[in-house]
BAKEKOL-486095 format. One record per residue: residue number from 1; residue in three letters; x, y, z of N, C-alpha, C, CB in turn. Coordinates in pm, whole numbers, plus 50000, padded with zeros to 5 digits. Glycine has a CB too. Layout:
<rs>
[r NUM, 'ALA', [X, Y, Z], [X, Y, Z], [X, Y, Z], [X, Y, Z]],
...
</rs>
This chain:
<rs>
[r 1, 'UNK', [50089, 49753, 49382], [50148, 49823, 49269], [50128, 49745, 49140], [50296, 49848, 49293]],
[r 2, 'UNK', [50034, 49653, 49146], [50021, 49547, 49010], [49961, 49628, 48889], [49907, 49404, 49041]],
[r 3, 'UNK', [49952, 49598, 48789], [49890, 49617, 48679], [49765, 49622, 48676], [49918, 49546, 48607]],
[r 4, 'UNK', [49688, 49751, 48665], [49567, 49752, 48653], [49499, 49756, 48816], [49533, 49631, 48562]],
[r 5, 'UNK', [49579, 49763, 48907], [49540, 49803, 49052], [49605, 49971, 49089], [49615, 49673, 49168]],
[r 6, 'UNK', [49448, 50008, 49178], [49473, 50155, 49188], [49552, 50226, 49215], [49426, 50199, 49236]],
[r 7, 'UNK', [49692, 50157, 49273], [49799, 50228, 49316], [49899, 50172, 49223], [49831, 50214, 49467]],
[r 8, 'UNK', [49875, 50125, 49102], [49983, 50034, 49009], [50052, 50095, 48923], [49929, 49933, 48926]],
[r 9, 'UNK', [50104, 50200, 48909], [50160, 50285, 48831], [50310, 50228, 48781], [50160, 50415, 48907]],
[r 10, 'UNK', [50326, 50243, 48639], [50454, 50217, 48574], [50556, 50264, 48666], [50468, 50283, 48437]],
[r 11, 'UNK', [50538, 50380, 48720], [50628, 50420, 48797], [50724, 50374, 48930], [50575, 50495, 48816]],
[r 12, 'UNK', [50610, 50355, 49002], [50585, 50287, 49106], [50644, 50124, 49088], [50433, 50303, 49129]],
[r 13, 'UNK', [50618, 50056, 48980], [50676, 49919, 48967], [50812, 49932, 48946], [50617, 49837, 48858]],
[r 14, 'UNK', [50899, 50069, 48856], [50998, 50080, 48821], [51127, 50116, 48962], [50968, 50174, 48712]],
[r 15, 'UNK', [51022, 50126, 49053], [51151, 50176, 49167], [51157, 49995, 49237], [51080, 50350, 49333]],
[r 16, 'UNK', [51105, 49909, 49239], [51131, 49767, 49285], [51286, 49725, 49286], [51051, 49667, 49188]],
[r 17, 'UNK', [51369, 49746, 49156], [51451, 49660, 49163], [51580, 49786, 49207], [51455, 49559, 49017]],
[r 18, 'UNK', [51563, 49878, 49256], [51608, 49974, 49351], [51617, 49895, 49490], [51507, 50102, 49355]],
[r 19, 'UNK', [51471, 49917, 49486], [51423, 49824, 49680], [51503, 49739, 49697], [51265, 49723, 49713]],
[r 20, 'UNK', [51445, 49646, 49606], [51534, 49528, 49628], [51696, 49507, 49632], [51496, 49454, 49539]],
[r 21, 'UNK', [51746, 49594, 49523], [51880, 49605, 49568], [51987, 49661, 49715], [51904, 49667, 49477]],
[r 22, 'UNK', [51834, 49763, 49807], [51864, 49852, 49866], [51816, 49744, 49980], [51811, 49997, 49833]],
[r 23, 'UNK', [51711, 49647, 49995], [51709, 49527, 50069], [51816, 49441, 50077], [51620, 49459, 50030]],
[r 24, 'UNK', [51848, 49411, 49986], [51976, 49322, 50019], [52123, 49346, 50064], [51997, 49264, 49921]],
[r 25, 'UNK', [52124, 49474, 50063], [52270, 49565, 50128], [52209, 49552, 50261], [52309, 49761, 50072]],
[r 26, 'UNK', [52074, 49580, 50271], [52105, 49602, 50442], [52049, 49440, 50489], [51987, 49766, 50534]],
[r 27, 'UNK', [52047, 49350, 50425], [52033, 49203, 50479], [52153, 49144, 50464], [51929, 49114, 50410]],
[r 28, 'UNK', [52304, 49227, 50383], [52378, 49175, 50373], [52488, 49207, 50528], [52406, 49201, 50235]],
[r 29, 'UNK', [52436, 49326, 50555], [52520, 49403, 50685], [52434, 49389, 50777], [52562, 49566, 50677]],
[r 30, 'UNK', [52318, 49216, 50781], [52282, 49246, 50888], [52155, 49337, 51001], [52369, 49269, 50885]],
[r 31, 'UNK', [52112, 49428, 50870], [52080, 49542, 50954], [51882, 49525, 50948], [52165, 49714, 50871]],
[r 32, 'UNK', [51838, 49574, 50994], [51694, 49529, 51018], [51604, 49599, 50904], [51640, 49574, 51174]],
[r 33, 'UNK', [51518, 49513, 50823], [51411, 49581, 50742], [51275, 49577, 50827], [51392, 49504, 50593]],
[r 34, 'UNK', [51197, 49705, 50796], [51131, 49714, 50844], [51015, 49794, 50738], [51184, 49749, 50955]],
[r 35, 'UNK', [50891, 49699, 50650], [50854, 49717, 50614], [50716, 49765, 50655], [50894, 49664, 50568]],
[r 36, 'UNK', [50587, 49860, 50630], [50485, 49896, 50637], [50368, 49877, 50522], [50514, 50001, 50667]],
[r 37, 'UNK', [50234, 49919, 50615], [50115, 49949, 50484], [50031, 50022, 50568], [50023, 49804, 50400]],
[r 38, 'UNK', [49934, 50092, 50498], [49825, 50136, 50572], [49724, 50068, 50533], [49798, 50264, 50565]],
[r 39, 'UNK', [49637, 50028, 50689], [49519, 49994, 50652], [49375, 50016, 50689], [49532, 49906, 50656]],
[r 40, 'UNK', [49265, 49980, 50613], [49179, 50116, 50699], [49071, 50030, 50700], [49144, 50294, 50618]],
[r 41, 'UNK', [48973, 50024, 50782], [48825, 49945, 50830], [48711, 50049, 50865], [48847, 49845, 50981]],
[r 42, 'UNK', [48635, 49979, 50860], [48503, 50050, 50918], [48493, 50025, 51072], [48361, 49989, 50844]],
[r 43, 'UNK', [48559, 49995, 51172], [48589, 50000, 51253], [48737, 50040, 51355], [48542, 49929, 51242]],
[r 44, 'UNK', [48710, 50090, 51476], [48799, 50153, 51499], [48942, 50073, 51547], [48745, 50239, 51580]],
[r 45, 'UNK', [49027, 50080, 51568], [49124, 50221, 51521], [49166, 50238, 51399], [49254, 50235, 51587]],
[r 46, 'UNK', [49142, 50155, 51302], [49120, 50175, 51158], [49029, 50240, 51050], [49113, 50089, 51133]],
[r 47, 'UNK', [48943, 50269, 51117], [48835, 50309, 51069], [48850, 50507, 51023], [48720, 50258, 51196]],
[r 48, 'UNK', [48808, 50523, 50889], [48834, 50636, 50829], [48740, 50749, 50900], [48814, 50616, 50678]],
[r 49, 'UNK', [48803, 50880, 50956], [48690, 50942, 50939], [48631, 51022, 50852], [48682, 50986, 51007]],
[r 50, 'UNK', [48499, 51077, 50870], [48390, 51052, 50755], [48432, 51199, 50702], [48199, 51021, 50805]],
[r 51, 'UNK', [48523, 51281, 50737], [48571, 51406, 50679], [48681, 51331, 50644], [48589, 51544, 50765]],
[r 52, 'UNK', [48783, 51263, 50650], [48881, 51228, 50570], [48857, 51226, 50382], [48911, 51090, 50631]],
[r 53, 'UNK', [48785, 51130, 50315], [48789, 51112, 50210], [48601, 51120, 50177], [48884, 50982, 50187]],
[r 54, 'UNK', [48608, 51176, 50092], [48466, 51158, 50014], [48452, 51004, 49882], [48449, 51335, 49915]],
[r 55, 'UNK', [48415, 50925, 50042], [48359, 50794, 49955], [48290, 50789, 49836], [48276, 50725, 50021]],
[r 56, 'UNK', [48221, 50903, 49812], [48106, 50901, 49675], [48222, 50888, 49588], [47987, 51057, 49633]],
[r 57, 'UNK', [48325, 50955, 49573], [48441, 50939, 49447], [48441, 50881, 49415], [48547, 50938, 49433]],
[r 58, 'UNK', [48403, 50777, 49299], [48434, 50636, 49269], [48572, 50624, 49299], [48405, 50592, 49125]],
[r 59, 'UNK', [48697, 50691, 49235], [48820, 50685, 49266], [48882, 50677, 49401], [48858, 50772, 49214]],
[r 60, 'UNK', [48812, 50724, 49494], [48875, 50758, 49619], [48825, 50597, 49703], [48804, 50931, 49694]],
[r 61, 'UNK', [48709, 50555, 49670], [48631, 50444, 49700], [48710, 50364, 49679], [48515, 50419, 49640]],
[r 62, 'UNK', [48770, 50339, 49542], [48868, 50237, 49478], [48983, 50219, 49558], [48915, 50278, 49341]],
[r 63, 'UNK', [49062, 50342, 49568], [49113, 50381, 49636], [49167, 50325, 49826], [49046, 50469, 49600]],
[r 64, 'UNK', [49036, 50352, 49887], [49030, 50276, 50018], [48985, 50121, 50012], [48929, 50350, 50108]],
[r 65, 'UNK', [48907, 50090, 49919], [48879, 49962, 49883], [49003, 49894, 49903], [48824, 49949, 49749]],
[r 66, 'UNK', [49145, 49901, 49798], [49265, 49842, 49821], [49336, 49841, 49964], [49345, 49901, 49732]],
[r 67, 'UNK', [49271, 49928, 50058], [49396, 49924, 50172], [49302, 49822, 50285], [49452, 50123, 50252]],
[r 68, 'UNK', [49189, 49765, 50241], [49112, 49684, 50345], [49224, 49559, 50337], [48928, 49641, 50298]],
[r 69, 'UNK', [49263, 49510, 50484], [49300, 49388, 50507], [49171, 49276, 50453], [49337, 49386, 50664]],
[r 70, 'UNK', [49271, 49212, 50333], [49250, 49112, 50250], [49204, 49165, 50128], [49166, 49020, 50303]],
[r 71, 'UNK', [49245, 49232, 50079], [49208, 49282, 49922], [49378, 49285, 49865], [49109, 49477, 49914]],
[r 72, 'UNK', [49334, 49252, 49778], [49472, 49175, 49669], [49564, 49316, 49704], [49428, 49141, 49434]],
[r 73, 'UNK', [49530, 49407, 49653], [49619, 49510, 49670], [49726, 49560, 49849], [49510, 49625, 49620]],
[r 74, 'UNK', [49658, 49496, 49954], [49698, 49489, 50051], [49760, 49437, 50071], [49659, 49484, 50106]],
[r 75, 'UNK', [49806, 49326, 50009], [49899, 49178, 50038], [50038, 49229, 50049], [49896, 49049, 49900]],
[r 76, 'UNK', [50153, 49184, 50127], [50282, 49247, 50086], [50347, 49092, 49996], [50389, 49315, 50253]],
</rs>
């Protein structure tokens, strides 16, 4: 969600200190977080299929580019 990364929207940064407040109620009672990501490879069981997204998009490219394990945007 950073600045200038494809999923980085003002928006998107503005719900954080929500999370975080909504993290610490349930670390305060104890209760289990359980965070996610999607991630996608050229191999399987990660691997996109080739009707899913039209790679030519530059955008959509950009797009899956961020969800490869080890691209900045993947990091939690």
């Amino acid at each position: 969600m950073g600045e200038g990364e494809v999923f980085g929207k003002a928006s998107s940064r503005a719900s954080v200190p929500a999370i975080n407040a909504l993290c610490a109620a349930f670390r305060a009672n104890a209760s289990p977080l359980v965070w996610t990501r999607q991630s996608v490879s050229d191999d399987p069981a990660l691997a996109m299929p080739p009707w899913q997204y039209d790679l030519a998009d530059p955008v959509v490219a950009r797009a899956v580019e961020a969800l490869r394990p080890g691209a900045a945007s993947h990091a939690l």
